[in-house]
Kinemage of the C-alpha trace (Angstrom):
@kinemage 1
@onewidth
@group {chain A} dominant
@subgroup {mainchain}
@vectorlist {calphas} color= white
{ca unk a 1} P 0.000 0.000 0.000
{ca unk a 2} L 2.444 2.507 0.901
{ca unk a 3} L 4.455 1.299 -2.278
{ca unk a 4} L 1.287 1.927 -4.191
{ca unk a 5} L 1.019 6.022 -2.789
{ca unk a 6} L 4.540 6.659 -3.549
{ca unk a 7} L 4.440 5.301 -6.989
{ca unk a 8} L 1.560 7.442 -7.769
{ca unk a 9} L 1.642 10.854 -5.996
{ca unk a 10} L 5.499 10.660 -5.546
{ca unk a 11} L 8.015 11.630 -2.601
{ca unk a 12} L 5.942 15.269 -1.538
{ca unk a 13} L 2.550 13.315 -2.136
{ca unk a 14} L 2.825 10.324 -0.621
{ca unk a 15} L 4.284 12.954 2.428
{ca unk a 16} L 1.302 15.075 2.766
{ca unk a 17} L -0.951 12.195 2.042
{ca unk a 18} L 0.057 10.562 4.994
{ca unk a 19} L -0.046 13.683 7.563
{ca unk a 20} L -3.351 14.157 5.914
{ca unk a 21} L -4.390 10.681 7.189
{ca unk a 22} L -2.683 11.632 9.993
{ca unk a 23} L -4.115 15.016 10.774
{ca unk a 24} L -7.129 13.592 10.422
{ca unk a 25} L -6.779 10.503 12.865
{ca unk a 26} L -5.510 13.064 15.558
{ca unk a 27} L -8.909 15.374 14.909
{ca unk a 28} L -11.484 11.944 14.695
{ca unk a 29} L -9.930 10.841 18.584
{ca unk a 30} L -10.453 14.528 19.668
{ca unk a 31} L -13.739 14.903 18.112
{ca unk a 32} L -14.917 11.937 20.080
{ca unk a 33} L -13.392 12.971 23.365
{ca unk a 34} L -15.232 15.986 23.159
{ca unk a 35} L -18.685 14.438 21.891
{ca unk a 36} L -17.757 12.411 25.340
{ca unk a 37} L -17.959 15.515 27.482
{ca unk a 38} L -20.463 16.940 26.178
{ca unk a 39} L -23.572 16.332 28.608
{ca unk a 40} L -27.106 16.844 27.647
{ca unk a 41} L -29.830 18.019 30.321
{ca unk a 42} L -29.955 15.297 32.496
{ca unk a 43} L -26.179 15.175 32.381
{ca unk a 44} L -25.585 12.271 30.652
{ca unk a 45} L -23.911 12.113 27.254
{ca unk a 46} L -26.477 10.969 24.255
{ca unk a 47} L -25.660 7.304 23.021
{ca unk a 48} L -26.514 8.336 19.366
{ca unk a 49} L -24.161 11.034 19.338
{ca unk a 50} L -21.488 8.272 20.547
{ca unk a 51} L -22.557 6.002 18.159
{ca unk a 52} L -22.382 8.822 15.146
{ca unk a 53} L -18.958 9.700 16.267
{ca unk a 54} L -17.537 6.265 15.762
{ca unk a 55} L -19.280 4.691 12.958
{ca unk a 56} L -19.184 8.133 11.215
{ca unk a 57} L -15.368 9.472 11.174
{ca unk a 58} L -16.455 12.326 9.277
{ca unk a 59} L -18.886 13.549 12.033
{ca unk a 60} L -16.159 14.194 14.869
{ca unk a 61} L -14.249 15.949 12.515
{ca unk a 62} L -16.671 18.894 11.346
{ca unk a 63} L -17.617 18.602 15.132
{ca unk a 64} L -14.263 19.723 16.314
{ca unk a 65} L -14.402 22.135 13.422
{ca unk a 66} L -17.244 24.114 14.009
{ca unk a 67} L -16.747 24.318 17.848
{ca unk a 68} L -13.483 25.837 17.377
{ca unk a 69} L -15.067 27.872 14.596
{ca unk a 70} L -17.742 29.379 17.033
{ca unk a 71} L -15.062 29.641 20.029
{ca unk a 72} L -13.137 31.541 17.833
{ca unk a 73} L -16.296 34.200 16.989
{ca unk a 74} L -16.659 34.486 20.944
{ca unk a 75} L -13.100 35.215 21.808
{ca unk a 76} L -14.020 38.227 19.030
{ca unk a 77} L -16.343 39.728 20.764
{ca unk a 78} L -14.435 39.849 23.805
């Protein structure tokens, strides 16, 4: 496999390919960590949302994305 991606995109591909994966590994973990601790109103965290995160890799990702997107816009207005 890794033969395969440096035969095709090269040296500098197959490199940012791979942190790409990478990057995007590192954001899917955090995403679900903080889908964890988040806490609806009886405190608890909601199963679906659990279940999203890790059938769903995309989900945690644009997750993490928008709440540091919105953090971002309140640190603004400070």
């Amino acid at each position: 496999m890794i033969e395969t991606v440096y035969g095709n995109f090269g040296f500098v591909g197959s490199l940012v390919v791979s942190l790409a994966i990478f990057f995007f590994f590192i954001f899917w973990m955090a995403g679900v960590a903080g889908i964890c601790q988040e806490n609806d109103e009886d405190g608890k965290t909601p199963l679906f949302l659990l279940f999203l995160a890790i059938i769903i890799p995309v989900y945690p990702v644009a997750w993490i994305l928008i709440t540091m997107i919105k953090q971002k816009r309140e640190l603004r207005r400070l």
